[in-house]
N, C-alpha and C positions, 0 to 999 in steps of 0.2 A: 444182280439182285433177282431172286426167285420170289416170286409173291402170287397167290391165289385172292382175286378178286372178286368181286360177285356185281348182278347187273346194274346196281347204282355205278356204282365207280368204271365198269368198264364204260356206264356211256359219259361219263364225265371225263375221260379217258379223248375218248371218241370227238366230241362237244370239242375240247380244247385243241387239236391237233385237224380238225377238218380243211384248214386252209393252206398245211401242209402236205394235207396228204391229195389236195386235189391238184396241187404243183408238180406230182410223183413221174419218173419217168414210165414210161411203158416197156415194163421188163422184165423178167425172171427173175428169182432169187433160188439158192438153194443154202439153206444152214449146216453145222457144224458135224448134225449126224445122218447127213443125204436126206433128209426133208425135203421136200417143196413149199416154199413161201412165198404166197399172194402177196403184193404190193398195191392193193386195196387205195383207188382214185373219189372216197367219198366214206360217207359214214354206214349207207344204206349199204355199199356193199361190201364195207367191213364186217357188218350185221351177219349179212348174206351168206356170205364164206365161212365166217365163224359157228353158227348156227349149222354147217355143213361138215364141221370139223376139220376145216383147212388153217392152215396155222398162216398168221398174217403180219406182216409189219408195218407199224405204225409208226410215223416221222415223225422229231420235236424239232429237230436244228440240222441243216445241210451244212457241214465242211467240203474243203478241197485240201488234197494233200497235195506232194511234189506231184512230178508228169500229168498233171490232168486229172487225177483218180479222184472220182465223187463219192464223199462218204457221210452217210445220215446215219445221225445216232436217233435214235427211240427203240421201241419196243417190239420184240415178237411175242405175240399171244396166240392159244393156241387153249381149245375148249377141254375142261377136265371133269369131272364127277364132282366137284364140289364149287365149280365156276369158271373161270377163265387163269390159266396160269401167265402171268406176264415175264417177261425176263427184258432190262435191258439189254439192247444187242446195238449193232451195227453194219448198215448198208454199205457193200464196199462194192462202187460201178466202178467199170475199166473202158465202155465204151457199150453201144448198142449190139453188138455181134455176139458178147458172150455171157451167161447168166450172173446174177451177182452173187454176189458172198453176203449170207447172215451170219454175224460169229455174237456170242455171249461175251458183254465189257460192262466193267464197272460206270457206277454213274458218274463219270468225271465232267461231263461238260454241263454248265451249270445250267442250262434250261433243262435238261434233263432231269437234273437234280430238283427244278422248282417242278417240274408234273409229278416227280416221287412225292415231291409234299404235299401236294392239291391231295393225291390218291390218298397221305395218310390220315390229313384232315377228313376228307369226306369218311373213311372208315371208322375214323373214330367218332366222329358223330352219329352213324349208321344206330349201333344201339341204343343213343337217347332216345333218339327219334320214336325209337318203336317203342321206349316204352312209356316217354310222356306225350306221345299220342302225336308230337307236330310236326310241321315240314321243315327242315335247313332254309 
């Protein structure tokens, strides 16, 4: 999933994954087209990064697969001309010595799928909001 958000939803985004991502190991990542991806330990400097145009990942749910291999599913965002582009993706650790792998995956694991739906709810509310004047 490819989606452009804008700054309501990314901090709601942010808001809902903060407890996740302060559990984050301390480590490199690099994605699918030699990127470099921040793995961002809080909300202020997910802010930080992204407002710098470093592209970041954001955790909803830690798996383990067979051998040991740590793998978080949520989102790499990454700042675009029209807001923030999210794509779910995927954290694949093998151990502290070597950088991780961000790859782009369908939203299969179901918390993932429930922050897709917070996002769609808040956007579609986004334009009442503004035009009958009140707050969500």
């Amino acid at each position: 999933m490819h989606r452009i958000i804008g700054a309501d939803q990314l901090r709601t985004l942010l808001n809902d994954t903060r407890q996740a991502m302060s559990e984050q190991p301390w480590t490199q990542a690099i994605d699918d087209h030699a990127q470099v991806v921040t793995i961002p330990h809080g909300k202020m400097e997910a802010l930080q990064r992204l407002q710098k145009n470093e592209r970041v990942f954001i955790p909803v749910v830690r798996t383990k697969k067979k051998a040991g291999k740590l793998i978080e599913h949520g989102f790499e965002i990454h700042r675009r001309e029209a807001g923030w582009e999210v794509v779910t993706a995927a954290l694949e650790l093998e151990g502290d010595e070597r950088p991780g792998k961000v790859h782009a995956e369908a939203a299969r694991n179901h918390a993932v799928q429930q922050e897709l739906e917070r996002l769609r709810l808040r956007a579609s509310r986004t334009p009442q909001t503004h035009a009958t004047g009140t707050q969500p």
